[in-house]
C-alpha positions, 0 to 999 in steps of 0.5 A: 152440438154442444159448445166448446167449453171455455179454458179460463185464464189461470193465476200468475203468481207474482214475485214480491207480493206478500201478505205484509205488502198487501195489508200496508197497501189497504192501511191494515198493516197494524190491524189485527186479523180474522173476522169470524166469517170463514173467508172462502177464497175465490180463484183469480186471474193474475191475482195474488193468494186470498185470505181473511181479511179484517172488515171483510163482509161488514159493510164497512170501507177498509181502514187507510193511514195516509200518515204511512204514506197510503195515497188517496185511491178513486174509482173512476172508472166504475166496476164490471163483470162477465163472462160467466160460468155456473159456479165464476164470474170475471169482476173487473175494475180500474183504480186511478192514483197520483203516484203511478210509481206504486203498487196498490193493493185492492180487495173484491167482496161478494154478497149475495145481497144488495144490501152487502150483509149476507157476505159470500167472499173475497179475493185480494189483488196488487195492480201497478203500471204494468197492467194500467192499475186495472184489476180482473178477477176470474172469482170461482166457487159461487152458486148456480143461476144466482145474481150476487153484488159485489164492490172493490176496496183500496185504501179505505175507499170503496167503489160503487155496488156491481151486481152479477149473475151467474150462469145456470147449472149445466143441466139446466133446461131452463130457457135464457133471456139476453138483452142485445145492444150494439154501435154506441156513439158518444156524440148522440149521448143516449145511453139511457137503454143501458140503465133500461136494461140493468133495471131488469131481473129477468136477463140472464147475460147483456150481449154487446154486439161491437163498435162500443163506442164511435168518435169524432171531433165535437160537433162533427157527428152528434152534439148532444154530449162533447167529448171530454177531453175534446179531441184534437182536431186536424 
């Protein structure tokens, strides 16, 4: 028997969002568009409508203007993917800002190369408060069993390099690798068997299993990494 197939999330389209809004939320907003490169838009998860965007593809960070009040945007929390299809994957991310009363406009590229020049695609999305400035992509329109690495933009910062991979093509016979993990404690600190396993190219999909992360207060269970901020104690 066949598994069910999965129903994706469809686009929420939101009020007040648009391409000027966007383009002065990245330091764009005097830049002239249109790169050459025929963007295709993927199709995102509560996402806003995707177009050419200028430097999009060339490996080069957005351009911000922190004289018209852009503010300074880190990635602190690293990027992600998942749940893959033959043809989409889910990117996520989560930006951190000072001023949590503003939007901020973020833009996921797709290369199908480690070395981010063979450029596949982008998606443009707008986060604030609403959704903790996190940002998920349901990007479609990519290729079968392929990986493809990705990174995030705002504000002419850039996140650091994610790659994916996409599931095989419904009649695929080929056989499928996972790699299974499962009950994290941050106390132990040994996460090494993550950089294992994302060293390797033979794994279609990393399976975790639950209870991602256990904690206590410092010193109760595994002292080899302390918790940051340190818990309160009873």
């Amino acid at each position: 028997m066949s598994a069910p197939k999965r129903k994706r999330t469809r686009a929420i389209r939101r009020s007040g969002v648009n391409r000027r809004l966007f383009l002065k939320g990245l330091g764009l907003g005097g830049a002239t568009l249109g790169s050459g490169l025929g963007l295709s838009a993927c199709s995102g998860s509560d996402s806003s409508d995707a177009s050419s965007t200028a430097n999009a593809g060339t490996g080069a960070p957005v351009g911000a203007n922190q004289s018209n009040g852009v503010q300074p945007v880190r990635f602190l929390h690293g990027v992600a993917s998942g749940d893959p299809t033959a043809s989409a994957v889910i990117f996520w991310t989560r930006v951190t800002v000072p001023n949590t009363e503003q939007r901020v406009a973020v833009r996921l590229d797709v290369f199908e190369d480690e070395a981010l020049q063979a450029f596949v695609k982008s998606e443009e999305f707008v986060t604030d408060a609403s959704r903790d400035f996190t940002v998920k992509i349901d990007c479609g329109g990519l290729q079968a069993d392929r990986f493809y690495f990705y990174r995030f933009l705002s504000n002419g910062v850039s996140s650091e390099v994610g790659r994916t991979k996409t599931a095989p093509a419904d009649t695929s016979t080929r056989a499928l690798n996972f790699g299974l993990v499962s009950c994290s404690s941050l106390g132990h600190g040994y996460f090494n068997a993550y950089g294992q396993l994302a060293k390797r190219n033979d794994l279609d999909a990393i399976v975790h299993l639950g209870d991602y992360i256990y904690e206590y207060g410092n010193g109760e269970y595994g002292g080899i990494r302390p918790y940051q901020p340190s818990p309160a104690q009873p």
